[in-house]
N, C-alpha and C positions, 0 to 999 in steps of 0.2 A: 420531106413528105409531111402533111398534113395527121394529126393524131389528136386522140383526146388522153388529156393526160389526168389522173388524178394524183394535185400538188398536195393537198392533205387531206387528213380523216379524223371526223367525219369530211365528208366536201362534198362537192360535184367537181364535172369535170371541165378542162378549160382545153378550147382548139388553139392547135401550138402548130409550130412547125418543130418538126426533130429530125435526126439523124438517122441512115440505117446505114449499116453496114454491106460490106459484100461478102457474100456466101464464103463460108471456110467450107473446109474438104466436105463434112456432110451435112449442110445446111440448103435449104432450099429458100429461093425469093419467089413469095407469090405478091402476085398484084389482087388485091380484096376487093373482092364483088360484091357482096352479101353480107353483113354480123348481123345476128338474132341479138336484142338485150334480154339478157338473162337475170331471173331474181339474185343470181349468185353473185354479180356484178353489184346489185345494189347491196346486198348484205356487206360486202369489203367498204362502199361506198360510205355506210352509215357506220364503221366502223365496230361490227358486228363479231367480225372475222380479222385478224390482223393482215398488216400486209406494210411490205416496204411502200415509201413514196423518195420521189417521183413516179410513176406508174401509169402504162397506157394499159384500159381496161380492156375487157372482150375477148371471149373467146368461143363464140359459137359462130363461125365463118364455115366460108367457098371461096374459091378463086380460080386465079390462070396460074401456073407457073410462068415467071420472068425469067430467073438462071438459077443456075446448079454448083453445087461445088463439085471440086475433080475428081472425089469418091462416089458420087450415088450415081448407081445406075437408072432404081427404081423409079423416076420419073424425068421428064423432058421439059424445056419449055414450048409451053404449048399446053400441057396438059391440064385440064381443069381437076379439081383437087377440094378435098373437105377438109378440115381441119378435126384436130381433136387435143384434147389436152391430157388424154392417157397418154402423155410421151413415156415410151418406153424405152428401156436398156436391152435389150433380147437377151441377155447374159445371167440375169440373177434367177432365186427358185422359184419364185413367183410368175415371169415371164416364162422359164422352161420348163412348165406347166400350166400355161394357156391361160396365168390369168394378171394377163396384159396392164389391167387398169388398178391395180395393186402393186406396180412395180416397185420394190426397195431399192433399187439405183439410177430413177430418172436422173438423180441429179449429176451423174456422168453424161448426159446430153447436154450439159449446159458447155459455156463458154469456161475455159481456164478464167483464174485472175489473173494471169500472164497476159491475158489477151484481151484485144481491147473488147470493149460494150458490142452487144448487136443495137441499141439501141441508145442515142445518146444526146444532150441539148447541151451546146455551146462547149462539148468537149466533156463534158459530166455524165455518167453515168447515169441512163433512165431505164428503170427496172420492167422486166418483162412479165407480166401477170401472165401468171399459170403457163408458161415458158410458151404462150400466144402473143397476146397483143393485139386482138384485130379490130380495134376501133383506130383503125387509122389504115392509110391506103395501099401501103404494104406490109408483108411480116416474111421477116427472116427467120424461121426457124428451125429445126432438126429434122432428115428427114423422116423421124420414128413418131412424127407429129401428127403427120397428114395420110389421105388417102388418094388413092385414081380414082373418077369415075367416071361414068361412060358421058360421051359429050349432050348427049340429046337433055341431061338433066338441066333444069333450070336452076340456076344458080342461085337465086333469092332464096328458091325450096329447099337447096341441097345446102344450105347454110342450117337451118333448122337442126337436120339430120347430126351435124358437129356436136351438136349437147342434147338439149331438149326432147329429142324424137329418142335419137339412142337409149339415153337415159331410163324415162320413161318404159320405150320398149321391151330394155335391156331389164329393166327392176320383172317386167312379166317371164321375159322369155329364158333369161340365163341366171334368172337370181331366184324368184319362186320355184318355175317352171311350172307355172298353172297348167292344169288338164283340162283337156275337155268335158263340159256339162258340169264343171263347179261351180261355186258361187265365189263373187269378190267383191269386196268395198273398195271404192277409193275415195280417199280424204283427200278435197282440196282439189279445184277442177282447173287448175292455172296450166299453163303450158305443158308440164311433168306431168301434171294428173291428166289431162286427155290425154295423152300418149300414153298412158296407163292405162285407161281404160280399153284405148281402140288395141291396144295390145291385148288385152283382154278379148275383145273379138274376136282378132282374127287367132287367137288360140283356140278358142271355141266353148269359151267360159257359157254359162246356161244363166248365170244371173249376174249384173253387174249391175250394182249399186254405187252411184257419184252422191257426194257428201261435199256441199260448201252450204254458204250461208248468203249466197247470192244467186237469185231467182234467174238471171238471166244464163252464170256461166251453168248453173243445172240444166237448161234449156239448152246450152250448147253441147253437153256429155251426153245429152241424148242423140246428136248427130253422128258423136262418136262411137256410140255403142251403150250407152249402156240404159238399161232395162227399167232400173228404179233411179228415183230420186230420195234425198232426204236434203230439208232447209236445217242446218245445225242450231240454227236461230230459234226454230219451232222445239226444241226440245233435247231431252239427252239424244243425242244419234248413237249411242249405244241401245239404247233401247228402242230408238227405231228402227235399227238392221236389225235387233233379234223377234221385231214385231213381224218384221219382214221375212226374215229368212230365219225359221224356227232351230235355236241352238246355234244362230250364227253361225256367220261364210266362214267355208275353208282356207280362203288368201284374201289379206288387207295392203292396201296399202297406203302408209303415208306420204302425203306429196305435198307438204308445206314447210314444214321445220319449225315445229311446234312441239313442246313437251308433254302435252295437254291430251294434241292430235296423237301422237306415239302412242301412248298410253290406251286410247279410245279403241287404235287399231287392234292393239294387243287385246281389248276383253271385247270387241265383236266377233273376236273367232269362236268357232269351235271346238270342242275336243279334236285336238290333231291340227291347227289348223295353223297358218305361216303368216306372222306380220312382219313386212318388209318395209322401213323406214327411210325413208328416198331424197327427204328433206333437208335441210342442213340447220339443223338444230343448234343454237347460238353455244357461243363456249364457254364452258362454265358451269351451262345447263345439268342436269340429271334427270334420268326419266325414273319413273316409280311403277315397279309392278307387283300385282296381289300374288306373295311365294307359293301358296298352295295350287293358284294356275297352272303351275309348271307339272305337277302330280296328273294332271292331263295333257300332256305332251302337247302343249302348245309351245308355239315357240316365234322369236323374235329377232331380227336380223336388219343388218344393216347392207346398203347398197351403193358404190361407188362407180356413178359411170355407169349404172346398166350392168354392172359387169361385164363390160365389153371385150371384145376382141376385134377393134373397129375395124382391120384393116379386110375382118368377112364379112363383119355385122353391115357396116356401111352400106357396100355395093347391094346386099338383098332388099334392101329397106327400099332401095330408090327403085328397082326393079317390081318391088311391092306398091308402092306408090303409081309407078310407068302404068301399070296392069291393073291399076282401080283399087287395090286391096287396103291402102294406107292413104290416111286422109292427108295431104298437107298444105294445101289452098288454105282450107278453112282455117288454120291454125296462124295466120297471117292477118293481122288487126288493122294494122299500118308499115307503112312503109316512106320511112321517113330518109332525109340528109344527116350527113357526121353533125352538120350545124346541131340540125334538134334534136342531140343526141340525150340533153338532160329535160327537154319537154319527155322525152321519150319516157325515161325514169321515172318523171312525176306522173304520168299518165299510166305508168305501170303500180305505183300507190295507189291507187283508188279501188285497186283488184277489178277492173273491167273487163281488161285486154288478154288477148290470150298472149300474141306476139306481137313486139314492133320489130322492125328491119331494117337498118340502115343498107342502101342500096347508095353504091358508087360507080360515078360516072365509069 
């Protein structure tokens, strides 16, 4: 099969032909419809984030199922399928306590060393990013990977929903749990941050403030939902949410992965108020906050996945989406081939685009 592989880091990526295997007992074969390029992709890409190579990137997919191994009941070929990279264990305290996308034993999902690669070129060993891989036309992976969903959904959109939308979503709905008629900032209006904010909508937030530094995506959070603007360009945006919204919003959030932005989230709150940091802040990094804040029960938290539990979170989003409530057209920039998959990339540096989409035949 055709894949994009990343041979080293920093790099880009190179269209290869590789290897996949055949499903073991609980592995599923989908054929890839749909990957979103995700900032997360490029941060490994620029060597940001460690990561073995050889490596095929992507992981915010949709597909068909192709075959099954002899244990899974839970899907068929045939059935269209989201992806996700909270591969779970069901077994550890984390999973048997509903929070799936924290699991301390993904890595009993993977393949023994006894056994050979799901993924492999010329017989070697090619590593499988974030136990995905969907930049390439198929992916063999666990069935505690993926989700059903109902066929009517459009597959290009329901690729989104695998990271981006979740995410997002997941940082409003399961990770703050914003209320109705409060106020929220979000930092950074790229793919995460709309999906932050229209999450913020359709909670029923009373004020929502989008924070970038780029006139046009402010212009686009406005279709999303939210209320204010600020250009971070124009000034402290700390002091512009508190010019705005007096004593500063109850929930922030960060949607860039910025040490800087962290920070900013954390002193636009209020007394009481919740900064969730959604970014993936480079490693190494520290963030810095003023100790005496905390004597006002503010407080600051980290988000992994939305805190999801995809395998419900999933099907309501597209259900949301079917029924008008969730934007996810607009959240679709381009739509390009595996070929232009590193125009894709550099087109996503410029911070213009919300999403590009690799769509397969």
């Amino acid at each position: 099969m055709r894949a994009a592989v990343l041979n080293s880091i920093p790099g880009h990526l190179d269209i290869e032909d590789i290897d996949v295997a055949s499903p073991g007992p609980r592995e599923v074969l989908v054929r890839v419809a749909a990957a979103g390029l995700c900032h997360s992709d490029l941060h490994f890409m620029e060597g940001k984030y460690p990561y073995m190579t050889p490596a095929v990137l992507g992981h915010e997919s949709a597909g068909v199922v192709e075959a099954v191994g002899s244990q899974v009941t839970y899907v068929k070929p045939g059935d269209h399928v989201i992806t996700c990279l909270s591969v779970y264990c069901g077994n550890c305290e984390n999973c048997l306590t509903g929070r799936l996308s924290i699991c301390s034993n993904s890595a009993s999902t993977d393949r023994g060393r006894d056994e050979a690669p799901r993924l492999s070129r010329n017989g070697d060993p090619v590593f499988q990013y974030l136990k995905l891989s969907s930049f390439a036309e198929q992916m063999l992976i666990h069935e505690h990977g993926l989700v059903k969903i109902r066929d009517d959904m459009p597959l290009d959109r329901a690729a989104l929903i695998g990271c981006g939308v979740t995410t997002g979503l997941g940082a409003v709905f399961n990770g703050a749990k914003v209320e109705p008629g409060s106020t929220v900032a979000v930092i950074g209006c790229g793919g995460i941050g709309l999906n932050a904010i229209q999450g913020a909508r359709i909670a029923g937030a009373g004020r929502i403030i989008a924070i970038d530094m780029l006139d046009g995506k402010l212009e686009l959070a406005k279709e999303f939902g939210a209320t204010d603007v600020v250009n971070a360009g124009n000034g402290d945006p700390v002091q512009q949410v508190q010019e705005l919204v007096k004593g500063g919003v109850h929930y922030s959030f960060e949607a860039i992965g910025l040490k800087v932005a962290a920070e900013q989230a954390f002193n636009m709150l209020r007394a009481g108020g919740t900064a969730t940091v959604i970014g993936m802040i480079p490693v190494g990094q520290s963030v810095e906050l003023p100790g005496v804040s905390f004597l006002s029960e503010k407080k600051i938290q980290g988000s992994a996945m939305g805190s999801n539990r995809f395998r419900v979170d999933m099907p309501r989003y597209i259900d949301m989406y079917l029924d008008g409530r969730l934007k996810l057209d607009e959240l679709v920039s381009a739509r390009i081939t595996l070929d232009e998959v590193n125009d894709g990339f550099e087109a996503m540096k410029t911070g213009e685009l919300a999403r590009s989409v690799i769509v397969f035949d």
